[in-house]
C-alpha positions in Angstrom: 121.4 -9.3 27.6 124.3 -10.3 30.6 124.8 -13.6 31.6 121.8 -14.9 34.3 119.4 -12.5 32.7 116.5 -13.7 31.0 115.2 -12.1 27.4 112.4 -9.0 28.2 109.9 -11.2 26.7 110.1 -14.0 29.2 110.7 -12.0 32.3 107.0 -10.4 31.3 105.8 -13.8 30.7 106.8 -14.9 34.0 105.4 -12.0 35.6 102.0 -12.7 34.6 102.2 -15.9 36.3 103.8 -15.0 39.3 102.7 -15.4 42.8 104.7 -11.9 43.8 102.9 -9.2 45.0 104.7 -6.7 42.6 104.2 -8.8 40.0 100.3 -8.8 41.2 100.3 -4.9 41.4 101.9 -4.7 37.9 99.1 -7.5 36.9 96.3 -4.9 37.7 97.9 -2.4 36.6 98.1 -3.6 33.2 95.0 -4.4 33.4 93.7 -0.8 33.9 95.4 0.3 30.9 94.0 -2.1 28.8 90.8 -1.3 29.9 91.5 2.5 29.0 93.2 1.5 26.0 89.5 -0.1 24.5 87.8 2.5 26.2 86.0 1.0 29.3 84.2 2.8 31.7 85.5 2.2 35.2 82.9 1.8 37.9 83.7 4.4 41.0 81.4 2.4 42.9 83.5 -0.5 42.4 86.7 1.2 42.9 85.6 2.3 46.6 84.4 -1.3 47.1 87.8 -2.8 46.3 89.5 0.4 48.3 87.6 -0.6 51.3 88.2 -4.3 51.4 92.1 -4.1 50.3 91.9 -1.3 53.7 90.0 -4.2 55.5 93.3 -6.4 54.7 91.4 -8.9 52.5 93.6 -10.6 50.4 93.1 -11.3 45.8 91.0 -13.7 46.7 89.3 -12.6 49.8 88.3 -9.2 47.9 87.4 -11.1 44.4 85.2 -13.6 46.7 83.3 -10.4 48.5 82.9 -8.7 45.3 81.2 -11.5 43.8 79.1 -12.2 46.6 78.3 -8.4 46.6 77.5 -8.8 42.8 75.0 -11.8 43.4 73.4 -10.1 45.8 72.7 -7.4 43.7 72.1 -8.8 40.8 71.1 -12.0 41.3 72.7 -15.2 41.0 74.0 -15.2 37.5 76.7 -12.6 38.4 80.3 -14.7 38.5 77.8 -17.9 38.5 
């Protein structure tokens, strides 16, 4: 490790905390994996949903905010309650 550089371990650590949109990106992505590394089922429905709102410009919190809405109307209010 060179002088100024910070040991792997913390540099991930920061990244998961990390307002940076490439730290955001590497966020989800790591979540993916995870989610094929237990053996998840993605939801293409979902993944269209979040394609079209990220092509709408919505922001994290914009998209998560019209996903939920879009899950409570479907579902009923208990969704993300």
């Amino acid at each position: 490790m060179g002088f100024g550089q910070m040991p792997r371990s913390q540099k991930h650590a920061s990244r998961l905390h990390s307002k940076d949109p490439a730290d955001a990106a590497w966020r989800a992505q790591q979540a993916q994996v995870d989610a094929d590394i237990e053996g998840l089922a993605r939801d293409p429905e979902l993944d269209r949903q979040v394609a079209a709102l990220r092509a709408q410009g919505l922001g994290p919190r914009e998209r998560i905010r019209e996903i939920v809405n879009q899950a409570r109307a479907k579902w009923g209010r208990k969704a993300g309650s």
